[in-house]
C-alpha positions as CSV (number, residue, x, y, z in Angstrom):
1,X,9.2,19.8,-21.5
2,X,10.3,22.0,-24.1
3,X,13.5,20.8,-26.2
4,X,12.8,17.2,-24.6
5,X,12.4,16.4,-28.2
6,X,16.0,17.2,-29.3
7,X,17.4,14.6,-26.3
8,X,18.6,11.4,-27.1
9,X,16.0,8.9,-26.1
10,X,17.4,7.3,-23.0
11,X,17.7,3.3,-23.0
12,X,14.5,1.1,-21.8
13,X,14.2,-0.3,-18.1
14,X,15.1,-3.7,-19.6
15,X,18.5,-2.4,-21.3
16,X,21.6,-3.7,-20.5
17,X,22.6,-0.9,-18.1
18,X,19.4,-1.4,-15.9
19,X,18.3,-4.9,-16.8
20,X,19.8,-6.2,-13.3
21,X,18.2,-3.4,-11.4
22,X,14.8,-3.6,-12.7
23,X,14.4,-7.3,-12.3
24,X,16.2,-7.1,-9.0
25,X,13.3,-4.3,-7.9
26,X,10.7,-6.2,-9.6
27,X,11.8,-9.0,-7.4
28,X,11.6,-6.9,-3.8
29,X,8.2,-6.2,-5.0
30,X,6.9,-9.9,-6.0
31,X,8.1,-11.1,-3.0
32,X,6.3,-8.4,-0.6
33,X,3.1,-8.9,-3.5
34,X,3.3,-12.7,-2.6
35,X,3.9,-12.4,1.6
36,X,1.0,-10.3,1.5
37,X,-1.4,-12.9,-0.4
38,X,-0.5,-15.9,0.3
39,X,0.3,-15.4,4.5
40,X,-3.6,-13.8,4.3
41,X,-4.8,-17.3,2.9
42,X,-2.8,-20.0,5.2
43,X,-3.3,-17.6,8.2
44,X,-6.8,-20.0,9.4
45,X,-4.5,-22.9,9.0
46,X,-2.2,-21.5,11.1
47,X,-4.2,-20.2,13.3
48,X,-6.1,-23.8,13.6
49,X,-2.6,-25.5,14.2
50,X,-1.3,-23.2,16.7
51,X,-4.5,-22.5,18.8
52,X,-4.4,-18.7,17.7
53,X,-7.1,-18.3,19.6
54,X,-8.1,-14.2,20.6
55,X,-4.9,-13.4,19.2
56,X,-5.6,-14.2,15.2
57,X,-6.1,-10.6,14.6
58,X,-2.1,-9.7,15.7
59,X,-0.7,-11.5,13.2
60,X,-2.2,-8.9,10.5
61,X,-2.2,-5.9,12.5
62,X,1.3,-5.8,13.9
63,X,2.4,-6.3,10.5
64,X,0.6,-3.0,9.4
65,X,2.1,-1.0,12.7
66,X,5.4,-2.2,12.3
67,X,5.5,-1.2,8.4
68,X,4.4,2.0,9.6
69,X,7.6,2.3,11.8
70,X,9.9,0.5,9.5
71,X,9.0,3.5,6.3
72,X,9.2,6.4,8.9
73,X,12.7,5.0,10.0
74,X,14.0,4.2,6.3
75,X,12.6,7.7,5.1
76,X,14.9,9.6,7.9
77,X,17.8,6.8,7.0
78,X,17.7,7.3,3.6
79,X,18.1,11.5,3.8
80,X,21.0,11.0,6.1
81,X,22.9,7.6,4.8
82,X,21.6,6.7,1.4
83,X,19.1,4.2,0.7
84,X,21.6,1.3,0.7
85,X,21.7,0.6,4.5
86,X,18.1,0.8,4.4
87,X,17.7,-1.4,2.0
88,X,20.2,-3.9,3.2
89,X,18.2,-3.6,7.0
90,X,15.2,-4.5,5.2
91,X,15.9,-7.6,3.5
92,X,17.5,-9.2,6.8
93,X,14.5,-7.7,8.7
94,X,12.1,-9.7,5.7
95,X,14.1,-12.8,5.8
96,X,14.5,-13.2,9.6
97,X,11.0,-12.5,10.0
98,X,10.1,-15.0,7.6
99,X,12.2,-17.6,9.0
100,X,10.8,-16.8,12.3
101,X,7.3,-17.9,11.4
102,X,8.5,-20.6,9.4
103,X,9.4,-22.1,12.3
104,X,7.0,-21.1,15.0
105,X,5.9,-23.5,17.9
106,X,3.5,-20.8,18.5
107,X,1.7,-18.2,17.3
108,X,3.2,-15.8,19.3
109,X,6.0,-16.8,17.2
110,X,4.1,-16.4,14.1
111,X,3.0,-12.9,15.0
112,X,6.3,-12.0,15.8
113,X,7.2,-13.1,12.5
114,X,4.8,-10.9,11.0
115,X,6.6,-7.7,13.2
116,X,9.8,-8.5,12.1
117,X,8.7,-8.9,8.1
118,X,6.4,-5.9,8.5
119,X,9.4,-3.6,9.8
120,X,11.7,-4.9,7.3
121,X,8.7,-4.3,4.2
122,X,8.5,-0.7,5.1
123,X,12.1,-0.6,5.2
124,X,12.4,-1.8,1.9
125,X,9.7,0.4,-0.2
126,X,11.3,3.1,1.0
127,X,14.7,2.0,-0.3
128,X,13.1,1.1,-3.5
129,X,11.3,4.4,-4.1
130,X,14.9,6.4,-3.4
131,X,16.9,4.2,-6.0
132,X,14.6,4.5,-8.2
133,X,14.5,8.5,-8.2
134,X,18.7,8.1,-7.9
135,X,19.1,5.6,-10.9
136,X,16.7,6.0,-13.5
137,X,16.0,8.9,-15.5
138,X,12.8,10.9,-15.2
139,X,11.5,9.9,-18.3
140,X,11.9,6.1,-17.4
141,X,10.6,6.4,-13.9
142,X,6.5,6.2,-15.3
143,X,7.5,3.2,-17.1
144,X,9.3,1.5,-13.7
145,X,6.5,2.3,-11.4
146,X,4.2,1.0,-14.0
147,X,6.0,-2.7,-14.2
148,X,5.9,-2.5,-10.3
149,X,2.2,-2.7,-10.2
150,X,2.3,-5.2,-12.5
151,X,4.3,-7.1,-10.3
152,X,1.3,-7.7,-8.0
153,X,-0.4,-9.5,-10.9
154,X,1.2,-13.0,-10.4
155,X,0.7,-12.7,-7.4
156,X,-3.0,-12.2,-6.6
157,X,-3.4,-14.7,-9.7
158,X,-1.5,-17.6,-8.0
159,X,-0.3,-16.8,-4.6
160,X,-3.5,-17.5,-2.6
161,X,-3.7,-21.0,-4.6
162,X,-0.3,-21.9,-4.2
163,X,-0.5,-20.6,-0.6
164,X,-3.7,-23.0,-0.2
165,X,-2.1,-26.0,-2.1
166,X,1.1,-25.7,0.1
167,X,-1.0,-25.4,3.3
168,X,-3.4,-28.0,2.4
169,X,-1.1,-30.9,1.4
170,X,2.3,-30.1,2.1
171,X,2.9,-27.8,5.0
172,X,1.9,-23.8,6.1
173,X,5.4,-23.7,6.9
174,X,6.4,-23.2,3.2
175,X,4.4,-20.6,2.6
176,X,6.5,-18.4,4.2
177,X,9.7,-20.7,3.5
178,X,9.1,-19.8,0.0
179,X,9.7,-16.6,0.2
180,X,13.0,-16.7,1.2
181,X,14.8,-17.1,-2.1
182,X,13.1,-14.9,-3.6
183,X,14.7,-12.2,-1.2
184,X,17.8,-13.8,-1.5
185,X,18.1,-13.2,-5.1
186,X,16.5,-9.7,-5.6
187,X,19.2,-9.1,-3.3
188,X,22.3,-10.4,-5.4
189,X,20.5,-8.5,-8.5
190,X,20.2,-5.2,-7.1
191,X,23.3,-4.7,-5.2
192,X,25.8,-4.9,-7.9
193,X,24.5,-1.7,-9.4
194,X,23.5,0.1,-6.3
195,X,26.0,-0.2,-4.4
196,X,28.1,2.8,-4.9
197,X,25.0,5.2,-4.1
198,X,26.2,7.1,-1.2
199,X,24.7,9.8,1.2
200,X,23.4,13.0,-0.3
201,X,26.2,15.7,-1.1
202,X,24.2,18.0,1.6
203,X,21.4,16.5,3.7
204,X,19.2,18.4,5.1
205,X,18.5,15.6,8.0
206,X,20.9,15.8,11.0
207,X,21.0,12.8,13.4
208,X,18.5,14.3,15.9
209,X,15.4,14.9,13.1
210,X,15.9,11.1,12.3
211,X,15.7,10.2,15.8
212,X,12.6,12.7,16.8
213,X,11.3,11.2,13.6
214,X,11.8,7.7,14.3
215,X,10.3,8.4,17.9
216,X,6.9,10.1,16.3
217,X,7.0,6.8,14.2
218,X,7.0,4.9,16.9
219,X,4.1,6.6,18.5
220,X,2.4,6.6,14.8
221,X,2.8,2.6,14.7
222,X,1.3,2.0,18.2
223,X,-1.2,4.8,18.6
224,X,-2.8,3.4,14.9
225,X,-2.6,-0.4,16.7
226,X,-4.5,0.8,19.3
227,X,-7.0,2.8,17.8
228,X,-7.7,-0.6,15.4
229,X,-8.2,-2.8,18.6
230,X,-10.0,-0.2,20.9
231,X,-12.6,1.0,17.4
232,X,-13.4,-2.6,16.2
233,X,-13.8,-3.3,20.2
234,X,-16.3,-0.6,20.7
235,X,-18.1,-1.4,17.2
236,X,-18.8,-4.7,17.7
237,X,-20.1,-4.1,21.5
238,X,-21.8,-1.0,21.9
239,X,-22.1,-1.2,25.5
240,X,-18.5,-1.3,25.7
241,X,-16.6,0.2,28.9
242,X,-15.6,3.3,28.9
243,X,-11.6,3.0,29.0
244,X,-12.7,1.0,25.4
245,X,-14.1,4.2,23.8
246,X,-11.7,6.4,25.4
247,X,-9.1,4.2,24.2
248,X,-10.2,4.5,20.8
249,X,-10.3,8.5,21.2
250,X,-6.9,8.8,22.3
251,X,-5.3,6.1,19.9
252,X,-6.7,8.2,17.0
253,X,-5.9,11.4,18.4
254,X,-2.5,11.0,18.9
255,X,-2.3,9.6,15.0
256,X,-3.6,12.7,13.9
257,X,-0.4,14.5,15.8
258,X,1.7,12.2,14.9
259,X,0.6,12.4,11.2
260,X,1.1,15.8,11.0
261,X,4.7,15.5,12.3
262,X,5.6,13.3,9.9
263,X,4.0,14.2,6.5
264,X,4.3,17.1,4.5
265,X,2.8,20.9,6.0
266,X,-0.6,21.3,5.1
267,X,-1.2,17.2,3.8
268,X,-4.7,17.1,6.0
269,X,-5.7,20.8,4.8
270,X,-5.0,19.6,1.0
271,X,-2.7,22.6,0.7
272,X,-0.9,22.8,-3.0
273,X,1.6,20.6,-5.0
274,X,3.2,17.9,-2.5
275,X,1.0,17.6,0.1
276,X,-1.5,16.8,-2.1
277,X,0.0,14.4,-4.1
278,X,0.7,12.9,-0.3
279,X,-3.2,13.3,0.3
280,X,-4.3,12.0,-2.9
281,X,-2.6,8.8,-2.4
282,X,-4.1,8.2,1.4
283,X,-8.0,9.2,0.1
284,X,-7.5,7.0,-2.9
285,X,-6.4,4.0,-0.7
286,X,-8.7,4.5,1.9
287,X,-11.7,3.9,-0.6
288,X,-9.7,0.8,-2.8
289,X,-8.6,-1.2,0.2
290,X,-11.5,-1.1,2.4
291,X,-13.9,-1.7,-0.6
292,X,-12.0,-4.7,-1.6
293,X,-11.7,-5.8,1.7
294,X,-15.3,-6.4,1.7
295,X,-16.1,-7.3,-2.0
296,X,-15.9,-10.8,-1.4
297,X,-18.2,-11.3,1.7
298,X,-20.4,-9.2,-0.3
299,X,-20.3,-11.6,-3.4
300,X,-20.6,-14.5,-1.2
301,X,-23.6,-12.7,0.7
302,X,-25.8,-11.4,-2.4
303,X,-24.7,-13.7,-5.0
304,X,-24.1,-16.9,-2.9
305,X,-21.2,-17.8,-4.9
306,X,-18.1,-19.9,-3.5
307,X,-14.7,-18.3,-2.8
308,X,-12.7,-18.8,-5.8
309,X,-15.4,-17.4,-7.8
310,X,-15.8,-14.4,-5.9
311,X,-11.6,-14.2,-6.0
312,X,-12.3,-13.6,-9.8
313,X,-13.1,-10.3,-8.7
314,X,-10.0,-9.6,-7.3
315,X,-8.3,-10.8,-9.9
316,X,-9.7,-8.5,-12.2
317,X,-9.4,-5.8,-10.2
318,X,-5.5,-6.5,-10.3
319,X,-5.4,-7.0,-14.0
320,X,-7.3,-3.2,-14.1
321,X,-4.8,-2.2,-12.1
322,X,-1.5,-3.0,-14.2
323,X,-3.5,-1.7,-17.3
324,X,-3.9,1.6,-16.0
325,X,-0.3,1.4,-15.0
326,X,0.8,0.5,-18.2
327,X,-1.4,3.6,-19.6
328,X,0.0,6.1,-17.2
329,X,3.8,5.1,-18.3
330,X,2.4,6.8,-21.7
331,X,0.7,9.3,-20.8
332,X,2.1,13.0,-21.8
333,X,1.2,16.5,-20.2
334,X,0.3,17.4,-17.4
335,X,0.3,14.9,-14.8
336,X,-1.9,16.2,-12.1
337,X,-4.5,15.5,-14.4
338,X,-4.2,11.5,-14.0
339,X,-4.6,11.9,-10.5
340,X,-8.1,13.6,-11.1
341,X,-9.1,11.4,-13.7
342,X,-8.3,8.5,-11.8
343,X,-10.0,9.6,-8.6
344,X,-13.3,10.3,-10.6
345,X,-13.1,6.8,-12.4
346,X,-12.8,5.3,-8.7
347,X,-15.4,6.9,-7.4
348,X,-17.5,5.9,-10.2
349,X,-16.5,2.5,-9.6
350,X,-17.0,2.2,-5.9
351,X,-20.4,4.2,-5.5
352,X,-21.6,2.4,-8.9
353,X,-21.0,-0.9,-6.9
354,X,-23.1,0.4,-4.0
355,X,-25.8,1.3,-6.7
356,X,-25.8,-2.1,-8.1
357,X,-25.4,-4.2,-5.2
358,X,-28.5,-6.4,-5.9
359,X,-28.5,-10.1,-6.7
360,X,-31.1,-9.2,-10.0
361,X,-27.4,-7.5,-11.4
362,X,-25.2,-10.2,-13.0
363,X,-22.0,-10.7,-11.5
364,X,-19.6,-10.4,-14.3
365,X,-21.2,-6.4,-14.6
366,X,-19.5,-6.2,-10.8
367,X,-15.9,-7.9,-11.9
368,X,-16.2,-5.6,-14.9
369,X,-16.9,-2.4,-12.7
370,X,-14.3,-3.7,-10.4
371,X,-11.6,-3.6,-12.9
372,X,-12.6,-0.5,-13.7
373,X,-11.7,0.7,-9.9
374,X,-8.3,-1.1,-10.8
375,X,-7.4,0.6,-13.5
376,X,-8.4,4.1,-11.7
377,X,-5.8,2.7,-8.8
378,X,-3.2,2.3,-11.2
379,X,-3.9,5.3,-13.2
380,X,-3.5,7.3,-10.2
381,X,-1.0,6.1,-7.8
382,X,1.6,5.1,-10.1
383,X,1.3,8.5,-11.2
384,X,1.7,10.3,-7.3
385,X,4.7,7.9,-7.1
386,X,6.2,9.7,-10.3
387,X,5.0,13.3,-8.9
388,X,6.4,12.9,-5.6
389,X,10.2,12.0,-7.0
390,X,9.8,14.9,-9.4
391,X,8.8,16.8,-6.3
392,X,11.9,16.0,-4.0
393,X,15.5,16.4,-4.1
394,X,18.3,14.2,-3.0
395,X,17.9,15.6,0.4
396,X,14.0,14.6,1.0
397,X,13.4,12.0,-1.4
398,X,13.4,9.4,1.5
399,X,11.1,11.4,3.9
400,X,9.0,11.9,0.9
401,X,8.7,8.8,0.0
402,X,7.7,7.4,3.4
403,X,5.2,10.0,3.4
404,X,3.6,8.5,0.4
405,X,3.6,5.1,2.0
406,X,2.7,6.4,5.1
407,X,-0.7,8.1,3.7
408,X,-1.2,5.2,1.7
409,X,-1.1,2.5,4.4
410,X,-3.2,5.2,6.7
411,X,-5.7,5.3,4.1
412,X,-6.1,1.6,3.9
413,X,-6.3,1.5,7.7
414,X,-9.2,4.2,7.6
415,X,-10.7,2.7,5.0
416,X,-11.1,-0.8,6.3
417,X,-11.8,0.7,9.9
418,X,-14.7,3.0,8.6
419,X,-16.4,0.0,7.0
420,X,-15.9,-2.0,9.4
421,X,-17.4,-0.3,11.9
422,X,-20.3,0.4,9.1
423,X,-20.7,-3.2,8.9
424,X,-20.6,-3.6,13.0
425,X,-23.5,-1.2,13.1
426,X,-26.0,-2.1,10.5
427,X,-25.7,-6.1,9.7
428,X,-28.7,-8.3,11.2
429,X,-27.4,-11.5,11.8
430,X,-30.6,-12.9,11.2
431,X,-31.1,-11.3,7.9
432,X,-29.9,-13.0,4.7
433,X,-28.5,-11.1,1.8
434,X,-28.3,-7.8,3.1
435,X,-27.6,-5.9,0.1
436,X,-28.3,-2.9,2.0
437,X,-25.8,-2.6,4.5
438,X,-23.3,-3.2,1.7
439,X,-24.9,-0.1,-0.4
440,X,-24.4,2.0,2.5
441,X,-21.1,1.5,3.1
442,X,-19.9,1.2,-1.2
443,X,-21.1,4.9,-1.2
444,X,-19.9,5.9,2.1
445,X,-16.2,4.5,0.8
446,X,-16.6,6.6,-2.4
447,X,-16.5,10.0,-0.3
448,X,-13.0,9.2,0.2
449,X,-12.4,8.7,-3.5
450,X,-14.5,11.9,-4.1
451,X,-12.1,13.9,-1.7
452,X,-9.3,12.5,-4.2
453,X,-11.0,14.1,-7.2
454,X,-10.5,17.9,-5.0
455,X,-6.9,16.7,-4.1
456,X,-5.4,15.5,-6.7
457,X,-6.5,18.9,-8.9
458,X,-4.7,20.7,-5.7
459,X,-1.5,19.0,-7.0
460,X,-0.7,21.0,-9.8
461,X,2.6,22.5,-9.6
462,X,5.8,23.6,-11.7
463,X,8.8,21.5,-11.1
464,X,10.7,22.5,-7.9
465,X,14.4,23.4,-10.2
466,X,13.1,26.1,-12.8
467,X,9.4,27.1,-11.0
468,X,8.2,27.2,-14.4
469,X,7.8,24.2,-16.2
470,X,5.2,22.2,-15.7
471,X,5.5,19.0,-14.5
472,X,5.3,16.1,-17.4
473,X,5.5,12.5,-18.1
């Protein structure tokens, strides 16, 4: 901005007057980063143990549709009370949940659990995003968001073998166990410096909003649960009764409504500025998640390599995604720009895996491409983290921010739905291989990321304060 130069430069995330904070919020994420990676790979011995039976899927799901409630909840909280209650709620909610499966005697237990942690996760990203647009200065916040998705490094690297380890030869119990002090002690970091953040001076969220908010999350979380069951239901049979497909209609439907209750006017018409910073986020998710959801089974399919080989993949696509965090910290101008530039190098990414999906292509040029589609992640949604705080005031920063986690967990759910019914469809079981089916869906997935390219140059705006400036790094 102009006459930025003559300001003092302000102290790094890691000086002594945020040192605490950072490591503390660094902390909330590692430990979310690890629940997510590590639960995913001792879930089959749980399941084994606990005769999970039918009800496997649950302990995944109703973590997604109780995060979904948990951010819609914590976005109203945070408007109207601050963000530390929300943040507090959210790390009993973690820990209890955690404990909870820790010591199931059965997997209803476990998928309990999993409600109880996903309410308090969505509780506590919310938080996060609010303290960190309350705290930090503008010009520090790229740099913050950018060491949070670097957080998820050490954990895709070593949480699924230390979750497999712990399950293998000691017990699955641990796995969430574990967790535990890491909660414990991004707590006692955090709230030495937070705690005097109070309400907003004039909130623009009365106790009725939150409520008619929380109760639109509420039929957000469950119509998005049933829409999952009834869809992958009717995918996988066809022939399926009728109160199946119709289930499936109405679970989606009322999402829509819901959706557009909750997130900014005009997110699903890609109208201007914040909504489609909002949109951006969802489109670029949708095509990430599901695509990495079935990167693996593709490897394993065309390639016939083992799992921990095809995890190097993944791994890659993590390390991608920290660099292009750490690039977007730096970055200067314009910032609307890295959402475009990312959604482009995605879509490159995904539909250039669809093109090469053949076992004549070697598989370190797919790692290599997948990095690339990391770093395009990181380029771009560490940067609509930045836009939306620069976007919001004290008065909407929470239901802003819960809109951004709210399209992004959407888009995941789309994502993986859409290629999952994909793969429902045009798999032959008797067929080996089939490179083909995963072709069709790689390119399918990179509409979404194409969408992202239009959205994120629809997010261009001047900074809500002056209506002039343009919005920097």
């Amino acid at each position: 901005m102009s006459g930025s130069a003559a300001q003092p430069r302000p102290a790094g995330a890691m000086s002594a007057p945020y040192r605490a904070l950072t490591l503390g919020i660094l902390a909330i994420i590692t430990c979310s980063a690890f629940e997510a990676m590590a639960v995913t790979t001792a879930m089959p011995v749980v399941a084994q143990e606990l005769s999970a039976g039918a009800g496997y899927g649950l302990a995944f799901s109703m973590f997604l549709t109780a995060s979904l409630l948990g951010t819609v909840v914590a976005g109203s909280r945070c408007d109207r009370d601050g963000p530390l209650p929300s943040l507090g709620a959210g790390m009993a909610l973690m820990t209890a949940g955690l404990l909870l499966s820790a010591l199931a005697g059965e997997f209803w237990m476990v998928t309990a659990g999993r409600a109880v942690s996903g309410l308090g996760g969505g509780a506590m990203i919310v938080a996060v995003y609010v303290i960190i647009g309350e705290i930090y200065p503008s010009a520090l916040q790229p740099v913050v968001f950018g060491w949070l998705a670097a957080a998820w490094i050490l954990p895709s690297m070593v949480g699924p073998l230390a979750a497999g380890l712990l399950a293998q030869f000691v017990s699955w119990r641990w796995v969430f166990a574990a967790v535990i002090p890491i909660v414990l002690a991004a707590g006692l970091l955090v709230w030495p410096r937070i705690r005097r953040l109070g309400p907003p001076e004039n909130p623009a969220l009365d106790a009725a909003a939150g409520r008619r908010r929380a109760l639109w999350g509420t039929v957000l979380a469950v119509a998005v649960f049933v829409a999952q069951w009834a869809g992958s239901a009717a995918a996988s049979s066809p022939s399926a009764a009728v109160p199946v497909w119709a289930a499936a209609v109405l679970g989606t439907g009322a999402a829509v409504v819901a959706v557009i209750r909750l997130l900014p006017a005009g997110t699903l018409r890609l109208a201007r500025g914040l909504p489609s910073v909002v949109a951006t986020r969802g489109l670029l998710s949708a095509g990430f998640v599901a695509a990495e959801a079935f990167l693996p089974l593709m490897l394993l399919a065309a390639y016939g390599v083992d799992p921990a080989t095809a995890g190097l993949a993944l791994t890659a696509g993590a390390v991608g995604w920290a660099v292009g965090s750490f690039l977007q910290a730096r970055a200067s101008g314009r910032r609307h720009r890295l959402l475009v530039i990312g959604a482009t190098m995605l879509a490159a990414a995904v539909g250039g895996i669809g093109l090469l999906a053949s076992p004549a292509v070697p598989f370190w040029v797919i790692v290599a491409v997948w990095s690339f589609a990391g770093a395009a992640m990181g380029l771009a949604l560490s940067s609509t983290s930045v836009m939306v705080l620069a976007l919001s005031t004290s008065a909407d920063r929470g239901r802003n921010s819960a809109s951004l986690q709210i399209s992004d967990q959407l888009g995941a759910v789309a994502g993986t739905t859409v290629a999952g019914i994909l793969f429902a469809i045009l798999q032959d079981p008797a067929a080996s291989g089939q490179t083909g089916v995963f072709r069709v869906m790689w390119l399918v997935l990179a509409v979404f990321a194409c969408l992202g390219i239009v959205s994120g140059a629809r997010s261009a705006i001047v900074t809500p304060n002056t209506g002039k400036v343009p919005f920097t790094a």
